[in-house]
MMTF fields as JSON, N, C-alpha, C and O atoms, coordinates in Angstrom:
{
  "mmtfVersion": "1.0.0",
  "mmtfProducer": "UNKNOWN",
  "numBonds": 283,
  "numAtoms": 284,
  "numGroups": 71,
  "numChains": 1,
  "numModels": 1,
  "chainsPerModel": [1],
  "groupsPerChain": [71],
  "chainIdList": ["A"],
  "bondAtomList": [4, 2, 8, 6, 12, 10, 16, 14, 20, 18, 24, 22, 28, 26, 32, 30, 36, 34, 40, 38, 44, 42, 48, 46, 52, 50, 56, 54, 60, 58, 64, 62, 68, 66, 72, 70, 76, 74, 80, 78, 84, 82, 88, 86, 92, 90, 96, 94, 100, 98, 104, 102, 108, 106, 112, 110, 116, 114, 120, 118, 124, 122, 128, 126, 132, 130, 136, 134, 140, 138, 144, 142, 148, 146, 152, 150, 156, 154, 160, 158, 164, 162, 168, 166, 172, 170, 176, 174, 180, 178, 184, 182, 188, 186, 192, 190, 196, 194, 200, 198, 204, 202, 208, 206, 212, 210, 216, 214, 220, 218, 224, 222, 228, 226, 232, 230, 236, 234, 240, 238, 244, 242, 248, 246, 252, 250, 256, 254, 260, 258, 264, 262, 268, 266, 272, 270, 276, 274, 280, 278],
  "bondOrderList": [1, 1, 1, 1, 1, 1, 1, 1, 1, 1, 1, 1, 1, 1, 1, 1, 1, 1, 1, 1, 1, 1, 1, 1, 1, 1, 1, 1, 1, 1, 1, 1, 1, 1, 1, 1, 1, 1, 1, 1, 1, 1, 1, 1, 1, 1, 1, 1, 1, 1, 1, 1, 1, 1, 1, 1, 1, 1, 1, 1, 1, 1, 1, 1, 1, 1, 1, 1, 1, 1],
  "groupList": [{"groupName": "UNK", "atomNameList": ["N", "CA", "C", "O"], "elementList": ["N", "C", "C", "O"], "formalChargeList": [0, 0, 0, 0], "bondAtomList": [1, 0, 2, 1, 3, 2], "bondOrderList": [1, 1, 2], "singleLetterCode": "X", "chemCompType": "L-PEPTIDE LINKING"}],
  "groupTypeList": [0, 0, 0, 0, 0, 0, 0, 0, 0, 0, 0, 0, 0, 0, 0, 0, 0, 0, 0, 0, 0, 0, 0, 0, 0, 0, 0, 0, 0, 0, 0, 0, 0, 0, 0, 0, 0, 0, 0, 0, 0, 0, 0, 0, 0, 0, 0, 0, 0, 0, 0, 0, 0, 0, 0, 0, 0, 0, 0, 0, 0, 0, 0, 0, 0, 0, 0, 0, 0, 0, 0],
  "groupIdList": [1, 2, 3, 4, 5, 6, 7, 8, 9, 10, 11, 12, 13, 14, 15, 16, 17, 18, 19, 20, 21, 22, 23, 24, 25, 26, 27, 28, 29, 30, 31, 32, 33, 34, 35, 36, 37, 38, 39, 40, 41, 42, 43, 44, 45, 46, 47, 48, 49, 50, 51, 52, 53, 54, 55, 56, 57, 58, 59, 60, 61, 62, 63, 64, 65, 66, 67, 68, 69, 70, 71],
  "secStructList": [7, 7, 1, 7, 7, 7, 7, 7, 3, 3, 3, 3, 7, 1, 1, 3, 3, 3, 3, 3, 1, 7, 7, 1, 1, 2, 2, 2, 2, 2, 2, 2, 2, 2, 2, 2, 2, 2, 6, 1, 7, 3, 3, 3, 3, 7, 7, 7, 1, 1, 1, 1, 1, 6, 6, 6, 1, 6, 2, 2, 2, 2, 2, 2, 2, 2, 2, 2, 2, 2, 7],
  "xCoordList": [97.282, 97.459, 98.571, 99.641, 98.153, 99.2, 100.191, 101.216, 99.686, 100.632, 100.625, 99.881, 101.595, 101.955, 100.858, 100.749, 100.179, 98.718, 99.652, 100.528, 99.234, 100.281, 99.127, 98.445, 98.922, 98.34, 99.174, 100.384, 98.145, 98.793, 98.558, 97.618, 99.219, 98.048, 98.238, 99.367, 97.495, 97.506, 96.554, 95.383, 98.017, 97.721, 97.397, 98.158, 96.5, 96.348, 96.548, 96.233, 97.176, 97.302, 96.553, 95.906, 96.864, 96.134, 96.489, 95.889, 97.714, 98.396, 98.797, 98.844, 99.112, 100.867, 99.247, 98.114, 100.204, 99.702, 101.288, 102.428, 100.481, 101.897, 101.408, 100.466, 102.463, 102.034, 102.859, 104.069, 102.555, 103.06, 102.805, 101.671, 104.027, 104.559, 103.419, 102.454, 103.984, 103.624, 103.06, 103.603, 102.267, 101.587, 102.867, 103.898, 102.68, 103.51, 103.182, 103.989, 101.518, 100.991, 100.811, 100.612, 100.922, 100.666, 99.119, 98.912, 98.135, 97.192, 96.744, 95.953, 97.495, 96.899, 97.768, 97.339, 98.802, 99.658, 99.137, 99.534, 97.967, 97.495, 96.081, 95.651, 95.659, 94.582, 94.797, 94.006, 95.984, 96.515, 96.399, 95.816, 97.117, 97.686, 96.318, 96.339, 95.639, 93.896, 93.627, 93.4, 93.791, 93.004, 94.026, 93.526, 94.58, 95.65, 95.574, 95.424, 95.676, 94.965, 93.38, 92.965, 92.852, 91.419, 91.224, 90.319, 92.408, 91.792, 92.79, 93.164, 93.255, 93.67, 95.135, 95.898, 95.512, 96.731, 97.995, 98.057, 98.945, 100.101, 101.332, 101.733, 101.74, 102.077, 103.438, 103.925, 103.698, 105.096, 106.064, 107.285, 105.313, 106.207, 105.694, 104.671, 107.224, 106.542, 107.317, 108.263, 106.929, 107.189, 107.504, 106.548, 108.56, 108.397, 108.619, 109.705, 108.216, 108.104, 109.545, 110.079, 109.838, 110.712, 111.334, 110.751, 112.78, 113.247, 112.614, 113.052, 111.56, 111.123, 110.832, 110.82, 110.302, 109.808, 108.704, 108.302, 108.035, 106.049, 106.514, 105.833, 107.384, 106.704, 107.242, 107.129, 107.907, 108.317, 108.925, 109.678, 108.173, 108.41, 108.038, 108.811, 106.33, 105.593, 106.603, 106.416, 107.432, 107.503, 108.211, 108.328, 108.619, 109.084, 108.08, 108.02, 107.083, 106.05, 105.169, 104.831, 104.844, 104.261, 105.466, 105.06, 106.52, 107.658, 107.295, 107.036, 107.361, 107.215, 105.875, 105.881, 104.932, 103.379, 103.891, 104.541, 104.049, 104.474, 105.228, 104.647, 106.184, 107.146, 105.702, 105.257, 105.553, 104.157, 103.378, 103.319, 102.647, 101.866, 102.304, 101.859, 103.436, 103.777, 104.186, 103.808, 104.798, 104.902, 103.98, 104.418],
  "yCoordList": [108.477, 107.249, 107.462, 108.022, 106.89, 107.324, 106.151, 106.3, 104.883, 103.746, 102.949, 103.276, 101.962, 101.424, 100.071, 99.645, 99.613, 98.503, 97.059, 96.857, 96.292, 95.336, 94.083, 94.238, 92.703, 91.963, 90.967, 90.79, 90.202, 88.863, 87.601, 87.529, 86.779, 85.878, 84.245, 84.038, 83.621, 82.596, 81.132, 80.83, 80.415, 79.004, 78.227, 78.047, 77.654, 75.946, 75.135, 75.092, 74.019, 72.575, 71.843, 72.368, 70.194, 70.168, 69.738, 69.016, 70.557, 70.657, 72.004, 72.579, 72.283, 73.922, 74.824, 74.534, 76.068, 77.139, 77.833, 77.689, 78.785, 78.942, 80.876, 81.323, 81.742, 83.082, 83.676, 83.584, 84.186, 84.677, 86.434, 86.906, 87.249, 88.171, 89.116, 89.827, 88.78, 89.006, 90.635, 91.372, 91.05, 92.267, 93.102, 92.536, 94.272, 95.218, 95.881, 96.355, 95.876, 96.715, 95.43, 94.259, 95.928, 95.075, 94.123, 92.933, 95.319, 94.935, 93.675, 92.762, 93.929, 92.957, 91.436, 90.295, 91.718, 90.663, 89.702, 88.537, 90.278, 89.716, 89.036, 87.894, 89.774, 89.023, 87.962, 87.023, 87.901, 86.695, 85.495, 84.412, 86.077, 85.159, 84.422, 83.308, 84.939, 84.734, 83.274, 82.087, 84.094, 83.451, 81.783, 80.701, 81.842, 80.754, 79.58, 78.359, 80.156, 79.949, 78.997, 77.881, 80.162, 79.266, 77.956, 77.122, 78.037, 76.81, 75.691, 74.755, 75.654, 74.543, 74.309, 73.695, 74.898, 74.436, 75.082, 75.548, 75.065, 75.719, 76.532, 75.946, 77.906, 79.051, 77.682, 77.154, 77.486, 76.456, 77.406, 77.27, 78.368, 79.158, 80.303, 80.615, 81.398, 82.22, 83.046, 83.626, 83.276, 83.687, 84.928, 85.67, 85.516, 87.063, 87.201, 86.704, 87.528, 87.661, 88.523, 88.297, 89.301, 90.149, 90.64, 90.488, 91.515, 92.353, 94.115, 94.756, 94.505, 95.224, 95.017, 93.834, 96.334, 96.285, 95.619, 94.584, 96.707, 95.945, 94.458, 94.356, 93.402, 92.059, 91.295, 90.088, 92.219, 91.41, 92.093, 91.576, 93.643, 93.997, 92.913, 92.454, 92.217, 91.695, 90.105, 89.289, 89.939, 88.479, 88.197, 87.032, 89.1, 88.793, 88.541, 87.394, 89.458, 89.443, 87.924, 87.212, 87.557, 86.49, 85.182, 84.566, 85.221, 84.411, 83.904, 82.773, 85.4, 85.305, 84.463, 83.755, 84.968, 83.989, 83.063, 82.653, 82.296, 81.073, 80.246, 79.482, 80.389, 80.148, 79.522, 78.444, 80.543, 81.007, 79.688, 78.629, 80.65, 78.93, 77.334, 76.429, 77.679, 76.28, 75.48, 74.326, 76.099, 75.719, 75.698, 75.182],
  "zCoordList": [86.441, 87.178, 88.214, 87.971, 89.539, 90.539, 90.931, 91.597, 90.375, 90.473, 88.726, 87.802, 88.709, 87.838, 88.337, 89.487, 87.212, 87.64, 87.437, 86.596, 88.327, 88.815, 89.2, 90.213, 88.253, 88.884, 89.485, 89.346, 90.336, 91.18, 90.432, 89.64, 90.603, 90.028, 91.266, 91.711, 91.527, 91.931, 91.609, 91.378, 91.779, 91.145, 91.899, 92.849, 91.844, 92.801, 92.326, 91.137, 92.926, 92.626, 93.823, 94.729, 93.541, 94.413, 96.207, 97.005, 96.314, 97.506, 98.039, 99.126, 96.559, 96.909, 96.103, 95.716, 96.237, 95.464, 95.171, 95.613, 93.996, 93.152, 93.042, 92.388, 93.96, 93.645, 92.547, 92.753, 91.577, 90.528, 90.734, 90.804, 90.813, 91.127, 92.301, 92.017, 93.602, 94.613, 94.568, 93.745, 95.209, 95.807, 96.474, 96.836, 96.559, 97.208, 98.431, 99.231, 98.543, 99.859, 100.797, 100.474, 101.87, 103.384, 103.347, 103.586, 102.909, 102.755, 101.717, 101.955, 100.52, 99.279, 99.966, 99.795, 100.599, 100.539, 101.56, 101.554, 102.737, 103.883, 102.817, 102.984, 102.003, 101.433, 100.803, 100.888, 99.998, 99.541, 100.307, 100.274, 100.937, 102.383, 103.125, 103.648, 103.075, 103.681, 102.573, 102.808, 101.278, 100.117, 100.255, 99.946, 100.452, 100.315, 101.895, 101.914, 102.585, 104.327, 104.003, 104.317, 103.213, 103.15, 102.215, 102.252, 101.326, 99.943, 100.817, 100.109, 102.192, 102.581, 102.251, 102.997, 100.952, 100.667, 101.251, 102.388, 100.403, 101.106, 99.88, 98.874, 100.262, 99.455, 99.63, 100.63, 98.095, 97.841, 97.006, 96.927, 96.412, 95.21, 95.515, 96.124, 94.605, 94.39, 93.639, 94.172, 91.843, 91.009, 90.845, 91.073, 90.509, 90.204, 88.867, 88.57, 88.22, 86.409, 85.724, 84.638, 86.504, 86.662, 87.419, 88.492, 87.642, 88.89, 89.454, 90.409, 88.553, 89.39, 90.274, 90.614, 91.45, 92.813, 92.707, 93.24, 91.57, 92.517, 91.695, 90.675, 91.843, 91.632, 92.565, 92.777, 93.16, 94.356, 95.891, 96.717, 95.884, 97.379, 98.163, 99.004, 97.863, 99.056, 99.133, 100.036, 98.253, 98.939, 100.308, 100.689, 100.952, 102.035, 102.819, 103.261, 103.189, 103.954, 103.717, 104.663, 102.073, 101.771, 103.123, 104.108, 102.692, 103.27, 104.583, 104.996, 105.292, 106.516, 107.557, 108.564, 106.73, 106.861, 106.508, 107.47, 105.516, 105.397, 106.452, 107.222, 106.445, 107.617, 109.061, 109.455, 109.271, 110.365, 110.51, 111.135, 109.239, 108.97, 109.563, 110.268, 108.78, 108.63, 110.42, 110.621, 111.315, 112.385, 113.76, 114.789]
}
C-alpha cells in the first residue's frame, strides 16, 4: 500500500453540510467541493477527527472555495 486509506465523509442538513476529515489531494477536495456546490447547500463545518495530515491537509483549500462561494 502506497498511502494510508483515508475516508471523507459528508453530512447534509437541511441548509449547511458538515465535512468530516477533509481530503488531502487537490483533486478529491475539488470533488467535494462540486458535491456540496450541487446539493445547494453550504460547506458550514469541517471536522477533523484528529491532528494528522491526511485529515486535514485539504481544509484550507475546502476554506478557500468556501469563502468563494460565498461572495
Amino acid at each position: 500500500m502506497a498511502w494510508s486509506p483515508l475516508s471523507s465523509t459528508l453530512i447534509f442538513g437541511a441548509q449547511d453540510a458538515l465535512l468530516v476529515d477533509a481530503p488531502f489531494t487537490r483533486t478529491l477536495i475539488l470533488s467535494v467541493g462540486d458535491r456540496v456546490e450541487r446539493s445547494g447547500r453550504r460547506l458550514a463545518y469541517i471536522y477533523a477527527t484528529h491532528g494528522h495530515g491526511d485529515h486535514r491537509f485539504g481544509t484550507g483549500q475546502a476554506l478557500r472555495r468556501r469563502r468563494r462561494l460565498r461572495h
